[in-house]
N, C-alpha and C positions, 0 to 999 in steps of 0.2 A: 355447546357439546360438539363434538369431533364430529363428521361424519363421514362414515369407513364406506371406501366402495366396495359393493358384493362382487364376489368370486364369480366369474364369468367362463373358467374353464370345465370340462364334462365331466360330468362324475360319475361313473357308471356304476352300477347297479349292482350292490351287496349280498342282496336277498336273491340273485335271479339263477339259473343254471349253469352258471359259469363255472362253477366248483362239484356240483354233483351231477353232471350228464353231458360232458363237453364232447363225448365219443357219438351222440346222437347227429351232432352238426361238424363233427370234425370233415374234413374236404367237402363238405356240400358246396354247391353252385346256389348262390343265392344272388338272384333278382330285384332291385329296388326299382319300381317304377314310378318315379319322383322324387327327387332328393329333395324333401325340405328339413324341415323342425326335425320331426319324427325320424326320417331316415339316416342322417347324420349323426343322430346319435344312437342309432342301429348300427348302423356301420362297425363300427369297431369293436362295438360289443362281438358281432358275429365273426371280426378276423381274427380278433382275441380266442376265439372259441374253435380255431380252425376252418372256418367257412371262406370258398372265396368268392369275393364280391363283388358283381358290377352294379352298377346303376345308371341310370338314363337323367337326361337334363336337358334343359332349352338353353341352358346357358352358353353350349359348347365347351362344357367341361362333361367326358362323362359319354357315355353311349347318345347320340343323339333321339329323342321321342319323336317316334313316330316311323326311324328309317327302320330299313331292309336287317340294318344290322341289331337293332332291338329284337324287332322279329327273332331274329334267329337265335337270338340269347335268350328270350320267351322260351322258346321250342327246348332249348337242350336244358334248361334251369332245372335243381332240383326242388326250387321251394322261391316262389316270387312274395313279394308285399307292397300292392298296390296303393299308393297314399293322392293320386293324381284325384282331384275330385271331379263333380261332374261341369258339364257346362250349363251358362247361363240359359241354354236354350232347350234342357231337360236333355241333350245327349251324350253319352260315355266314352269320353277321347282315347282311353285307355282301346276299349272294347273293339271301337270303329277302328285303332291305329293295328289292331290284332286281327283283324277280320278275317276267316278262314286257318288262322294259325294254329295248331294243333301244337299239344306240349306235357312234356314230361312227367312235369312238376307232382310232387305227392300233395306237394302243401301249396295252397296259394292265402295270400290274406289280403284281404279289401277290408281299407281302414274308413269304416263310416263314421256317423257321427251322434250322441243319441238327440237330437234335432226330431228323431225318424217319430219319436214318440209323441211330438206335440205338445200341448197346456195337460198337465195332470194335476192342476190345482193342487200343486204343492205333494200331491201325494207323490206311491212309489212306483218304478217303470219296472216291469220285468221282460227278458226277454221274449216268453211264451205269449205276450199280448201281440194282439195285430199291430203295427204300424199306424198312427193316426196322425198324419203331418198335418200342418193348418198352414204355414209359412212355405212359401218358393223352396227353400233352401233343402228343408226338409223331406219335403214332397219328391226332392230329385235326388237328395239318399236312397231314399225308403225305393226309386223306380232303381238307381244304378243295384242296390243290394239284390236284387230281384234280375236283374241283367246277366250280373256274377250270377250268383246261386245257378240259373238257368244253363248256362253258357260252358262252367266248367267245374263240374262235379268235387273237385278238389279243395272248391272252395271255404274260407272260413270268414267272417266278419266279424269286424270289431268297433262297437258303437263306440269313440270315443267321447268322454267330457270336454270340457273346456282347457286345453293342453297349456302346463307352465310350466318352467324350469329355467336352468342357466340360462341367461340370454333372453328371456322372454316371461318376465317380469315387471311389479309394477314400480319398484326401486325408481327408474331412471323420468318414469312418469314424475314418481311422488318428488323427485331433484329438480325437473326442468319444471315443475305448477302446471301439468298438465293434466294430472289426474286430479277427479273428482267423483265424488258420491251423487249418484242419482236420487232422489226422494219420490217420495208421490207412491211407492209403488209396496206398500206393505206387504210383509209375507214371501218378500221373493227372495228365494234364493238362488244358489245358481253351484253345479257339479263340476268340481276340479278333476283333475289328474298329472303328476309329474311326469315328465318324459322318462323319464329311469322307470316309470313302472311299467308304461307302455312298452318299454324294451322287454322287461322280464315278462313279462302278458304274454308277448310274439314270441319269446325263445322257448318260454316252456310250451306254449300249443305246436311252436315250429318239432321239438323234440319228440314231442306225442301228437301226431296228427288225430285231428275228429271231424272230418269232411263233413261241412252240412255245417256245422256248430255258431252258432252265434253267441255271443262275449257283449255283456254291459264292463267299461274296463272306468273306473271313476274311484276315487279314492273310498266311498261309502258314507262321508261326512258332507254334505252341501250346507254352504253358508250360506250367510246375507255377505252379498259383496263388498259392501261400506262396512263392515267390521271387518273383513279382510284386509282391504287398505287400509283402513285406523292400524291395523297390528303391524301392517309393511310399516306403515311411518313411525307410529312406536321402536321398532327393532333397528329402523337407521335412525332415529334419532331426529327425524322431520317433521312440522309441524301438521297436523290432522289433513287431508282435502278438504278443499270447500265443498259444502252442500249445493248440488243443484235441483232444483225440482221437472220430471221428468216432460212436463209439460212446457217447460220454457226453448224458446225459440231458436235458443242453442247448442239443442240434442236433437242431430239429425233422425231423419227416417229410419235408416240401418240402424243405428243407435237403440232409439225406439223400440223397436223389432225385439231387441233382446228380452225384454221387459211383457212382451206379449204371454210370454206363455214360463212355466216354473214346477218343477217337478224333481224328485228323488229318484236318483239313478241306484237297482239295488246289483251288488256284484257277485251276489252269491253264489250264481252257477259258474263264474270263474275260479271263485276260489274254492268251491269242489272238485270240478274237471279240471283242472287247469293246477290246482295244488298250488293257487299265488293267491300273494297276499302283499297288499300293496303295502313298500318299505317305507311313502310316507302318506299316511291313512287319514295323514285333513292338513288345512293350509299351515297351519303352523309349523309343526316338522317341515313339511317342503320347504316353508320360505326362509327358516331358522338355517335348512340347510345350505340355501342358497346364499343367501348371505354370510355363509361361513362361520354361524356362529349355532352351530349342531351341537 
């Protein structure tokens, strides 16, 4: 059988405010403070919508993080979205590189992770629960959310899923034999989210600020991961991953890790407040779309 490569260009967001409240964001000053995944494919969304946009980078592309001149595009922003995470040593680069900076902004959004929630034995996360991290990773969301929140009233959080889309996919895994199924580890699942929804997430909270508000943003569907890849390789036409068992000597610590803890991220008070509803609601749509064959 043929095998078609997936669509690797952006595809932005169908379902999202682009057509019904483009007057909310038209000349905003919008802030990205890290350009990765997430903010790249914000970006255009927002110029598309009227917004003009800087963002910050270590690359030397882009406002530099951390100078005099971020600063001061903090200060006069009318709406930032924070995606830098924290540091290895539990401290806030963003935070520390702003210190003393006072700022505009109506809207701010710190993009967390929901890590913050910890092992929920499968079951479901809501926002109104405390925080219960058990992992490093987690434990230093759940302080940075808690930084933000403190620090500047404006703020919003958004725990995200496990982030895929164009470009970051398991397609090139399942091509090169580097992907595989983990075993050993019954009952886990694990919470997606397309980057197209995370956009539409941020532009409708950015159009209706609710300072304070915290967002579970996840598609609502969590799988077992080894049926998700069986379905990528089904859809290009590749043979199944091998099985590995999670115990073998060949899945790192970090790896590991993953597998420690497994819970239901539920999205409901986004898709109240927020009036969103994710355009693709479990891996299938997403990967169908990605692969271009929607």
């Amino acid at each position: 059988m043929r095998t078609m490569r997936p669509r690797v260009t952006l595809q932005l967001p169908s379902r999202s405010l682009i057509q019904r409240s483009p007057e909310q964001l038209a000349g905003l000053s919008v802030l990205l403070i890290g350009y990765g995944f997430v903010a790249k494919a914000l970006r255009p969304v927002l110029e598309r919508l009227g917004a003009r946009v800087s963002w910050t980078s270590r690359s030397g592309v882009g406002i530099p993080f951390g100078s005099e001149a971020m600063q001061r595009a903090f200060a006069s922003a009318d709406a930032v979205v924070v995606s830098v995470p924290p540091s290895r040593d539990g401290s806030e680069p963003t935070l520390t590189a702003l210190s003393g900076v006072q700022t505009r902004a109506r809207w701010i959004g710190y993009l967390s992770a929901t890590s913050i929630y910890g092992d929920r034995q499968g079951g479901w996360a809501f926002e109104g629960e405390a925080p219960s991290p058990s992992l490093p990773r987690g434990i230093r969301r759940a302080d940075a959310e808690v930084a933000w929140l403190e620090r500047f009233e404006t703020t919003h959080i958004f725990r995200l899923a496990g982030i895929y889309g164009s470009g970051r996919a398991p397609f090139d895994k399942l091509r090169d034999g580097t992907a595989r199924v983990v075993t050993g580890v019954p009952g886990h699942i694990v919470n997606r989210i397309h980057v197209n929804d995370i956009v539409s997430a941020l532009i409708a909270s950015m159009a209706s600020p609710c300072p304070q508000d915290i967002y579970n943003i996840a598609d609502g569907n969590p799988a077992d991961p080894g049926v998700v890849l069986d379905f990528a390789a089904e859809l290009a036409g590749l043979p199944k991953p091998p099985r590995v068992d999670l115990g073998d000597s060949s899945i790192s610590a970090m790896a590991r890790s993953f597998y420690v803890e497994t819970k239901r991220i539920d999205i409901s008070r986004a898709q109240k407040r927020l009036g969103w509803t994710p355009e693709y609601g479990d891996y299938r749509s997403g990967l169908r779309a990605i692969y271009g064959k929607a």
